[in-house]
C-alpha positions, -999 to +999 in steps of 0.1 A: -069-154-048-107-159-037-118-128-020-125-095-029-093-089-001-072-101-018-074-083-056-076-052-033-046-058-009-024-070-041-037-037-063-027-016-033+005-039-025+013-034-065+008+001-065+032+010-034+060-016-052+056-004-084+059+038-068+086+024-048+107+010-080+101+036-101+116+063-075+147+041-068+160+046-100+156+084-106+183+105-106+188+123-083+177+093-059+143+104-047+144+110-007+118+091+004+115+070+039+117+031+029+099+023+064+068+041+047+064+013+018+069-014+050+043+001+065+019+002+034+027-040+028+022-047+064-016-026+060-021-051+032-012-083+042-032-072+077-061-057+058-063-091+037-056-114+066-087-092+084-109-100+054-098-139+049-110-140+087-146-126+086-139-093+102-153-070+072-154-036+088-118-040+102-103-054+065-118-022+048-110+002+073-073-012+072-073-010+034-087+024+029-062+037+058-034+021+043-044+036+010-052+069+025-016+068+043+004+064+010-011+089-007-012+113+019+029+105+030+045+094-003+022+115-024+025+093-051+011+113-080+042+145-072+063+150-103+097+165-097 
């Protein structure tokens, strides 16, 4: 890890995983779309791929989208 890309892509990556494992083991399983979380690793890995590559604005915008998407579709911070 030598980029500022790729803390932020793992903290989001860890954050999504860590949501992700926490819901699968409530009870009453929690109904939530598994191709969401896909989609929030592939934003990462793309976001720090973008940012190992020299393409700044794209890496950022990818990251903050991808952040913006899990919040706004998993909502994360819901208690039930």
């Amino acid at each position: 890890m030598k980029t500022i890309y790729d803390f932020v892509s793992v903290g989001i990556f860890v954050f999504v995983a860590f949501v992700y494992l926490q819901r699968s083991v409530k009870r009453p399983p929690w109904k939530d779309n598994t191709f969401d979380y896909i989609l929030c690793a592939i934003g990462c890995a793309g976001g720090n791929w973008l940012g190992n590559e020299g393409y700044q604005a794209a890496a950022i915008a990818l990251l903050v989208l991808t952040a913006i998407y899990f919040v706004a579709r998993v909502h994360p911070f819901r208690r039930v």
